[in-house]
C-alpha positions in Angstrom: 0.0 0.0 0.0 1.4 3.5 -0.9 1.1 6.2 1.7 1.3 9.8 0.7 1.6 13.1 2.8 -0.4 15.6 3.2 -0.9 17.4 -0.2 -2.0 20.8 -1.0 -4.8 20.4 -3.4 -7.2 23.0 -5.3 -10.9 22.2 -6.0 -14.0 23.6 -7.3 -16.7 24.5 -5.1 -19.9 26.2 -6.1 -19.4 29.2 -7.9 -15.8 29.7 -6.1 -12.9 27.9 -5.2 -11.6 26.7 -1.6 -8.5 26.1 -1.4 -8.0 22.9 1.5 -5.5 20.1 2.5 -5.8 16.9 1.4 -4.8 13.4 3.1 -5.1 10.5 0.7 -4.3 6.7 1.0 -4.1 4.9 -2.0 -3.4 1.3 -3.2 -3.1 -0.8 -6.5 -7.1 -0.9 -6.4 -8.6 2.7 -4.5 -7.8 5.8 -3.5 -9.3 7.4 -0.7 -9.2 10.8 0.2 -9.8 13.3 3.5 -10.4 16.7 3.4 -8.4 18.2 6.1 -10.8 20.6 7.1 -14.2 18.8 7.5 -12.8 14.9 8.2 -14.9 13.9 5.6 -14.0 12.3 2.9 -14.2 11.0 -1.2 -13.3 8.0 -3.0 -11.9 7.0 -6.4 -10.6 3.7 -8.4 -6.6 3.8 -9.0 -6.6 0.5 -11.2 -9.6 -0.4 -10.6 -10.8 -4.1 -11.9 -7.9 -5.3 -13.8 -10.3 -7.4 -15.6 -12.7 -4.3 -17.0 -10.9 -1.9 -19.4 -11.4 1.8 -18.7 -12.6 1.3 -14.7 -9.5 2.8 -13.4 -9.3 6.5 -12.2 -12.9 6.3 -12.0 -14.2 8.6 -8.8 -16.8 6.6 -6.5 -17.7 9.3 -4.2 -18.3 12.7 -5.4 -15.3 14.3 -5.5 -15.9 18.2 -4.7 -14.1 19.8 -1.3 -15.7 20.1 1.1 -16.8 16.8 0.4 -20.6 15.7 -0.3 -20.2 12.2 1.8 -20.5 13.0 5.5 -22.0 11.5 8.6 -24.4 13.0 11.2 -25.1 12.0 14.7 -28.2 12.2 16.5 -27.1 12.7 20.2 -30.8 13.4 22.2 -32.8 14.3 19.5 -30.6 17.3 18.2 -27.9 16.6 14.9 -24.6 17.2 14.5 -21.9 16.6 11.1 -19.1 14.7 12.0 -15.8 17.4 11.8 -18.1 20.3 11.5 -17.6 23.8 13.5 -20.5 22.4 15.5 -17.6 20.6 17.4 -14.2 20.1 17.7 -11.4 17.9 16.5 -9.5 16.1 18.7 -7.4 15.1 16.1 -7.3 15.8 12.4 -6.7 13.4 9.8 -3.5 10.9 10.4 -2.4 8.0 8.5 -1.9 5.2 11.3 -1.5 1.6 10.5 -2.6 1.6 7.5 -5.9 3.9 8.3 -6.9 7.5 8.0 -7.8 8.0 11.5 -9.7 11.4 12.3 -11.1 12.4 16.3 -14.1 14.6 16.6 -15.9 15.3 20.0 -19.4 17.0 20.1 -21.7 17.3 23.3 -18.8 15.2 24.8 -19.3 12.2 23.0 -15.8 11.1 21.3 -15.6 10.0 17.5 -12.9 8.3 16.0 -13.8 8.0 12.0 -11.2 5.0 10.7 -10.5 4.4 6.7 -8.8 1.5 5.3 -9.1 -1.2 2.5 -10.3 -4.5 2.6 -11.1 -7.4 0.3 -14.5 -6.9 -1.3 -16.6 -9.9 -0.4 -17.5 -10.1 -4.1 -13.8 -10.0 -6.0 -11.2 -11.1 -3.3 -9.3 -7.8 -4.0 -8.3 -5.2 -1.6 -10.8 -2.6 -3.7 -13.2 -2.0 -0.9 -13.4 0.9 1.7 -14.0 0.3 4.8 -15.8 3.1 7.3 -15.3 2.6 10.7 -16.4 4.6 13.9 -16.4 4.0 17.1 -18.1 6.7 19.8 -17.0 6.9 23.2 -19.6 8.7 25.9 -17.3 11.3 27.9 -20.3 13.5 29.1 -20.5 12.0 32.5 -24.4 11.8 31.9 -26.4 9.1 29.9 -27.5 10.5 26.2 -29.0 8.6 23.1 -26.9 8.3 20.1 -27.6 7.2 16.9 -25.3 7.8 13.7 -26.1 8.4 9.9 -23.8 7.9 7.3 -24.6 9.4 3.5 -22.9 7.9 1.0 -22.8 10.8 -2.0 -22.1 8.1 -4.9 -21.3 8.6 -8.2 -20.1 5.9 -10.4 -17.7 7.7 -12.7 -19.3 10.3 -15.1 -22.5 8.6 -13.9 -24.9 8.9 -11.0 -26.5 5.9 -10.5 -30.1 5.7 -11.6 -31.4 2.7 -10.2 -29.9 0.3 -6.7 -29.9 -3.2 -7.2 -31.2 -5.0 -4.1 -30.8 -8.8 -3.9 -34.3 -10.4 -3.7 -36.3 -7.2 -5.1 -36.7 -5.7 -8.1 -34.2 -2.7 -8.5 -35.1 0.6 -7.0 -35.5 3.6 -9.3 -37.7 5.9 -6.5 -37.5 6.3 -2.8 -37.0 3.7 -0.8 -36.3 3.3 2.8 -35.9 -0.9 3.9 -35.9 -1.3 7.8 -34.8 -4.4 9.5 -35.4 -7.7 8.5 -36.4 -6.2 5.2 -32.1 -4.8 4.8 -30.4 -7.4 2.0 -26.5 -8.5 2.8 -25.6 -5.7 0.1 -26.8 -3.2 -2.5 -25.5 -2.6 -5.5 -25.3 -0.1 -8.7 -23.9 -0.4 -12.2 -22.5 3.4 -14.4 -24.5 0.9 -17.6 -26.8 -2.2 -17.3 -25.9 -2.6 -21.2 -21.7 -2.6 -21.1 -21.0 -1.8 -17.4 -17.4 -0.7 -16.4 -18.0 1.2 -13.2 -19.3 -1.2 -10.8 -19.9 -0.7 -6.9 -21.2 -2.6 -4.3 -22.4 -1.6 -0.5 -22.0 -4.1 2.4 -25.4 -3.5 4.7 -24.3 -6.9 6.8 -21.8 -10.0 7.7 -17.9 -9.3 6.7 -17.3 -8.1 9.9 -19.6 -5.2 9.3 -22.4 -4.1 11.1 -25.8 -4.1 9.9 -28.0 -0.3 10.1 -31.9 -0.4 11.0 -32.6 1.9 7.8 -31.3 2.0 4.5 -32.7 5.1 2.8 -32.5 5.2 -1.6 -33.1 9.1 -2.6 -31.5 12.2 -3.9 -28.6 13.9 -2.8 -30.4 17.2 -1.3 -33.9 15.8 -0.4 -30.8 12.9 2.6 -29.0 16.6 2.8 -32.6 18.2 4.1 -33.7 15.3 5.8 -31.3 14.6 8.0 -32.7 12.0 10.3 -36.2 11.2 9.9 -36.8 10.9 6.3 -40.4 11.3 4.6 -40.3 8.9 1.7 -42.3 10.2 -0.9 -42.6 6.6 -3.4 -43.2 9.5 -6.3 -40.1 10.6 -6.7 -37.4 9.1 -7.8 -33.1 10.1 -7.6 -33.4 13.6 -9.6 -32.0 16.6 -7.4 -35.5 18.6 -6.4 -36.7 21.5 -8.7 -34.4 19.9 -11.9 -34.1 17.1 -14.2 -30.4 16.3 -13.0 -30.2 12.6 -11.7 -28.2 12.9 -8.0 -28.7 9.5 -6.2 -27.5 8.7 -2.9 -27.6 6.3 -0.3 -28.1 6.8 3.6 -27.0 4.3 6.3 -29.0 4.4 9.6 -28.4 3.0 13.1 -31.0 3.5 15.5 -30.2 6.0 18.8 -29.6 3.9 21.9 -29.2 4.8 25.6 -25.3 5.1 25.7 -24.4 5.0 29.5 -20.9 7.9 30.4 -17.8 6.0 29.6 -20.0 3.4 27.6 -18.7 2.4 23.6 -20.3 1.9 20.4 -18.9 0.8 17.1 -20.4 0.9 13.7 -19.0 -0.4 9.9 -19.8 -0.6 6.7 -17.9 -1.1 3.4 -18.5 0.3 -0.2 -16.3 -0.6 -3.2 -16.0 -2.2 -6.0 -18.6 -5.1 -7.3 -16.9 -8.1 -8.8 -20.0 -9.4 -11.4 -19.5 -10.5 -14.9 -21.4 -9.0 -17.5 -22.9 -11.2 -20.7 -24.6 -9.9 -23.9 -26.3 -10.8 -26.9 -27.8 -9.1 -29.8 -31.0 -7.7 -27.5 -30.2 -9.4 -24.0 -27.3 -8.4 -21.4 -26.7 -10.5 -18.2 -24.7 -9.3 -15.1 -24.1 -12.4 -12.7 -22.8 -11.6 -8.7 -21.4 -13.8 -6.2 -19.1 -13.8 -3.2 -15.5 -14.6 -4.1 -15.4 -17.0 -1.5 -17.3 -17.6 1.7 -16.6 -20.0 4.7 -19.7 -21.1 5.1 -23.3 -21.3 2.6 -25.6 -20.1 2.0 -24.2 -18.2 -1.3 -25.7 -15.7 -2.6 -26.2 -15.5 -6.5 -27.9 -12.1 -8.1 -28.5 -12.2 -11.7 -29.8 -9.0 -13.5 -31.1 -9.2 -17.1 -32.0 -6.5 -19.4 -33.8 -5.7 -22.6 -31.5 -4.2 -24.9 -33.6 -4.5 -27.5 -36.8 -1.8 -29.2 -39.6 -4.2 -28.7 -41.0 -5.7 -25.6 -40.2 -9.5 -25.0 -43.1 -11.9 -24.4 -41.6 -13.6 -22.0 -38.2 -14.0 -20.4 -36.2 -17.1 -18.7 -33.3 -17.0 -16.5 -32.0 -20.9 -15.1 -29.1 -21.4 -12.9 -27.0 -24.5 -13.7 -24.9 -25.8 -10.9 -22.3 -28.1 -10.1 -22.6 -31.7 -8.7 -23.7 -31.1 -4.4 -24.7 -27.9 -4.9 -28.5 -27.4 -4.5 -30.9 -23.8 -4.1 -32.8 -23.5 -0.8 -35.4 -24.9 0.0 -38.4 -23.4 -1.2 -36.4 -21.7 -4.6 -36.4 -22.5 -7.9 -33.5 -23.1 -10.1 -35.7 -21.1 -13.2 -37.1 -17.6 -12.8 -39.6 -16.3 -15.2 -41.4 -13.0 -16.7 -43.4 -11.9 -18.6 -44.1 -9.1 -20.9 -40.8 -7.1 -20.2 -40.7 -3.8 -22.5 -37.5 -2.7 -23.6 -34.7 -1.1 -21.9 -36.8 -2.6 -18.3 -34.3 -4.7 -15.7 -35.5 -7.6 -14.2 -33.4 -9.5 -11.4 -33.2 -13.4 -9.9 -32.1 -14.0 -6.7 -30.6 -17.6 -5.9 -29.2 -18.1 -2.4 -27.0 -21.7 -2.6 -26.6 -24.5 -0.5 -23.1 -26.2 -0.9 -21.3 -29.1 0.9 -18.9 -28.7 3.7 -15.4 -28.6 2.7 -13.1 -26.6 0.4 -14.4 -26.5 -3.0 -14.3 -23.9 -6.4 -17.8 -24.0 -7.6 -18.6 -22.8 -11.1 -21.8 -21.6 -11.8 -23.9 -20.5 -15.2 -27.2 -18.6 -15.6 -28.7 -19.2 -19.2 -31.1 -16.2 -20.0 -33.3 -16.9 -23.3 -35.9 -14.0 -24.0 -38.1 -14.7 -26.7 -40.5 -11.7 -29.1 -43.4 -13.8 -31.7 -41.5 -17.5 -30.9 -38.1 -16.2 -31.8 -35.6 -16.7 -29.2 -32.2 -15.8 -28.4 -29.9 -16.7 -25.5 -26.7 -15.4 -23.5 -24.6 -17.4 -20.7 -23.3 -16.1 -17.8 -20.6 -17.5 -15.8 -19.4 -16.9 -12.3 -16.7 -19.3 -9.9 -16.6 -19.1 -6.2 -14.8 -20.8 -3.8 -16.2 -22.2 -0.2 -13.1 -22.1 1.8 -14.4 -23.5 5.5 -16.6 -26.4 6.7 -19.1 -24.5 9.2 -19.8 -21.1 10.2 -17.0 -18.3 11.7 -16.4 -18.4 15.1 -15.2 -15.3 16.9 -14.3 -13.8 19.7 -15.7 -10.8 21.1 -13.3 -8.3 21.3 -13.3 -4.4 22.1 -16.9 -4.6 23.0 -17.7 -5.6 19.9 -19.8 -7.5 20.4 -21.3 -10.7 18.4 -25.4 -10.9 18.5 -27.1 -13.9 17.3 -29.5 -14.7 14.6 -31.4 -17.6 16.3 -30.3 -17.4 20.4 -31.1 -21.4 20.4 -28.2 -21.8 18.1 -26.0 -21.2 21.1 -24.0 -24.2 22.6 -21.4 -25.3 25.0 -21.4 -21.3 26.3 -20.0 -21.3 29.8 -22.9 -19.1 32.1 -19.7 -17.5 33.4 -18.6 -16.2 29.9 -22.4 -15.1 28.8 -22.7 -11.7 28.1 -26.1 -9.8 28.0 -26.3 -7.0 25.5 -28.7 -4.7 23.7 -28.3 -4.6 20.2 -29.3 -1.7 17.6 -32.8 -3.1 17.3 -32.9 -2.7 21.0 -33.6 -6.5 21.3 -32.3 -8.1 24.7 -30.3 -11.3 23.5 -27.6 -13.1 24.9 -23.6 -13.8 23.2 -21.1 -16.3 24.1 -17.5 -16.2 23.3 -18.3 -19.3 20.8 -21.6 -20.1 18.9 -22.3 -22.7 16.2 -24.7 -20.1 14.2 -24.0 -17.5 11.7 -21.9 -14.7 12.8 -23.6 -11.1 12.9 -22.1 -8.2 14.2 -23.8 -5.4 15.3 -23.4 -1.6 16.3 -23.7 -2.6 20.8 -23.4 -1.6 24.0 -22.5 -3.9 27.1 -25.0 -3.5 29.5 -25.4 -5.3 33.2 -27.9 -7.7 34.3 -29.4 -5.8 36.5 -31.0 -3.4 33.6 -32.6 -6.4 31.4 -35.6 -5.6 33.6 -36.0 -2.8 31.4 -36.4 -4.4 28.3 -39.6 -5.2 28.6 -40.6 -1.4 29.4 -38.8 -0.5 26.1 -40.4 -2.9 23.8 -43.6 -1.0 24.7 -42.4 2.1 24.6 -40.5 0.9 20.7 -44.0 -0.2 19.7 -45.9 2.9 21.1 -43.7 5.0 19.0 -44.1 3.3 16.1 -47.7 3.2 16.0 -47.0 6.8 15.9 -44.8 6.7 13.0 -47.4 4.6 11.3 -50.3 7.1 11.9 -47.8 10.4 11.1 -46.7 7.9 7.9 -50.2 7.1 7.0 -51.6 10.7 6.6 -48.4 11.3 4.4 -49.4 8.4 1.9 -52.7 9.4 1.9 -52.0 13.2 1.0 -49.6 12.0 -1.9 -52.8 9.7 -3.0 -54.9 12.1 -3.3 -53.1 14.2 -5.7 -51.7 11.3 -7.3 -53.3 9.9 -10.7 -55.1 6.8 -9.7 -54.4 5.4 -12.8 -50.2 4.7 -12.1 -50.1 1.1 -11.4 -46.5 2.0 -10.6 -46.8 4.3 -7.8 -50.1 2.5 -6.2 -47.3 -0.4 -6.6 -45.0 1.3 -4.2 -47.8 2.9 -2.1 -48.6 -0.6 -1.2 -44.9 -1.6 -0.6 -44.4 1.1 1.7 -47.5 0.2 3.9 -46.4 -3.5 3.7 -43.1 -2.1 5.5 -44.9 -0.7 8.5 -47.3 -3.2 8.8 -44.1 -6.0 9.0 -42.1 -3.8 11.2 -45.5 -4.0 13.4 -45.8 -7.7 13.6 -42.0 -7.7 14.2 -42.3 -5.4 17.4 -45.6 -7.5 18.3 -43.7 -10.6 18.2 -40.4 -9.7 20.0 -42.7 -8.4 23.3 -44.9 -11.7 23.3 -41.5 -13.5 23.1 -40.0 -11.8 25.9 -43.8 -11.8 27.7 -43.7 -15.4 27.5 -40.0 -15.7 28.8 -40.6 -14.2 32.1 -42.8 -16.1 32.9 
């Protein structure tokens, strides 16, 4: 990895120009970049994917000074931008071990921002940034904190206009996923047709740690909006008042009581996507998987698109796998539409189950579209490698601390060495030092025994506030309806989806405080 000083550098702002120091780190793959004055910071491809012609010096985060990326945190209600004169810095940008470390205190909560590179769970390569911080409560009192992080992306001369989401169509409007509803990773290509910039966002496992939000939206409407955003299912990723595509995306964690002298950690990664991309005359195929995994299931996203001028009658995507490898239960190894018009995406979702041991596996999609009984094909192929024979094990370390998905999957975990923590879903569960279930990390705070009493209090008071969010939510849809045309399937579509949303993060509520109900008794 190449380290460079501190360099003067000279960028356009607005109508004028700032003049600011800026600290980069670079290697074969990225380079990222901190602007001296705000700690926040940009990102751009050196070589980019050695494999894909024309993705190197490719910026990935807009690159303007002061810098359009930054992260807010929500400490009692009020927001504050990290490194902004709301503040102070503790210490500005270092290079330290391979990081760009940057200290910023605000209502005396400490934030450390750390940014390094790591292997991108889909390519293997060191092309992924990761963004780290980790809060410290100095205060001496107890406060709720919460953190945003907006990624300002930009996928070389492109913005992207449309967020691929494993398991759901792609998103072209407003979105905002919550929970259980959050995918492993996101994703967005600068061309469905011939992609070459290629990016990928890391919501969950990898050692990061999973937000309760995801927001997809424009630029200014996450700059306005800067906690609680309205989604408005209308719109879609052009900046307000123009036709200029801006699309962003906005990482949430949920404010939690943080206790003086108490921690919290947060991470997430964005870089580089490693699909292959397929075409024909009127078809193109982009095929995703993780470069390796030590333990199933895999994930496999395919997205397919209409190149053609005529609408296709119907549409066929089937994964061929090797010998042992199976989809889950419940999936389908063909996926089938109908009627797609052209230029329209449509995206599989296969999630594989694969024996124990180490093993390359190569895969192939065959996608066949056919218009009046003519067909044509294109085949997409993608190699992945399982490298373990059963899920991670880890330590808790640091106080970061490992949740589970399933509590029962816990074994052979000493009473001595169990740890009870409240997670950023503000779910009481309990983590041992070793589990046999799949690892999750998650943005949490040690708490003692003596305060689980309170958890049931707090699941009441979580689902009294959301009923409230559902009522305020509610008379929002309902005015957009109203001066909506009726007639747009499209946008009764995503009126729908977004009252599907609530009414799941309801149930889920619901569910945890009859769980906990039942437990104490």
């Amino acid at each position: 990895m190449k380290r460079a000083a501190i360099i003067a550098a000279l960028f356009a702002f607005g109508t004028g120009v700032l003049h600011s120091e800026v600290l980069q780190m670079s290697n074969s793959c990225l380079n990222v970049m901190l602007d001296d004055n705000t700690g926040r910071f940009m990102l751009e491809t050196t070589g980019g994917d050695p494999a894909v012609p024309g993705s190197s010096n490719q910026p990935l985060l807009y690159k303007k000074v002061p810098p359009t990326t930054m992260t807010t945190l929500n400490i009692d209600g009020e927001y504050f931008i990290f490194g902004s004169d709301q503040g102070s810095f503790v210490r500005r940008g270092v290079i330290d071990n391979n990081k760009i470390v940057t200290e910023w205190s605000v209502r005396g909560i400490d934030a450390v921002q750390e940014l390094s590179f790591t292997k991108g769970p889909s390519t293997g390569r060191e092309d992924t940034l990761s963004v780290v911080y980790r809060l410290r409560n100095d205060s001496g009192s107890t406060h709720k904190v919460g953190l945003r992080i907006l990624l300002d992306t930009i996928l070389g001369t492109r913005e992207a206009s449309w967020f691929g989401v494993p398991g759901m169509q792609n998103i072209d409007h407003e979105a905002q996923l919550y929970h259980d509803q959050i995918p492993g990773s996101w994703y967005a290509f600068d061309s469905t047709d011939t992609p070459v910039v290629r990016v990928q966002g890391t919501l969950s496992g990898a050692g990061t740690v999973k937000p309760d939000r995801v927001v997809f939206a424009s630029w200014d409407r996450l700059f306005d909006n800067q906690w609680d955003f309205p989604v408005d299912a209308s719109k879609d990723f052009r900046r307000v008042g123009t036709g200029v595509v801006d699309s962003a995306v906005a990482l949430l964690y949920d404010a939690l009581d943080m206790n003086n002298q108490e921690n919290m950690y947060y991470c997430t990664y964005y870089g580089l996507y490693g699909a292959n991309t397929f075409s024909s005359k009127d078809l193109s195929l982009t095929l995703g998987a993780p470069a390796s995994l030590r333990s199933g299931p895999v994930p496999v996203s395919a997205d397919m698109k209409n190149s053609g001028s005529v609408m296709m009658d119907r549409v066929r995507m089937e994964i061929q796998l090797p010998a042992g490898v199976t989809v889950s239960a419940g999936e389908s190894n063909v996926v089938e539409f109908v009627k797609v018009n052209a230029g329209e995406v449509k995206n599989a979702l296969w999630n594989l189950v694969t024996p124990a041991g180490k093993a390359t596996n190569q895969i192939k999609v065959i996608l066949t579209g056919w218009v009046n009984q003519n067909a044509q094909s294109v085949t997409a192929e993608k190699t992945f490698e399982i490298t373990g024979t059963g899920p991670t094990v880890v330590a808790a370390t640091n106080q970061e601390v490992l949740t589970l998905a399933n509590t029962a999957g816990i074994t052979n975990a000493p009473v001595s060495n169990v740890t009870v923590t409240i997670t950023n879903t503000n779910v009481v569960v309990i983590s041992a030092p070793v589990v046999t279930n799949t690892r999750i990390t998650t943005a949490t705070k040690v708490i003692t025994a003596s305060e689980k009493e309170l958890g049931l209090q707090q699941e009441v008071a979580n689902i009294d506030s959301l009923i409230g969010q559902i009522d305020q939510r509610y008379q929002v849809l309902f005015g957009i309806y109203k001066n909506a045309a009726v007639t747009n399937a499209q946008f009764l579509h995503d009126l729908d989806y977004e009252i599907q949303l609530f009414e799941t993060r309801l149930a889920e509520q619901e569910s945890i405080l009859s769980n906990q109900l039942a437990g104490e008794k």
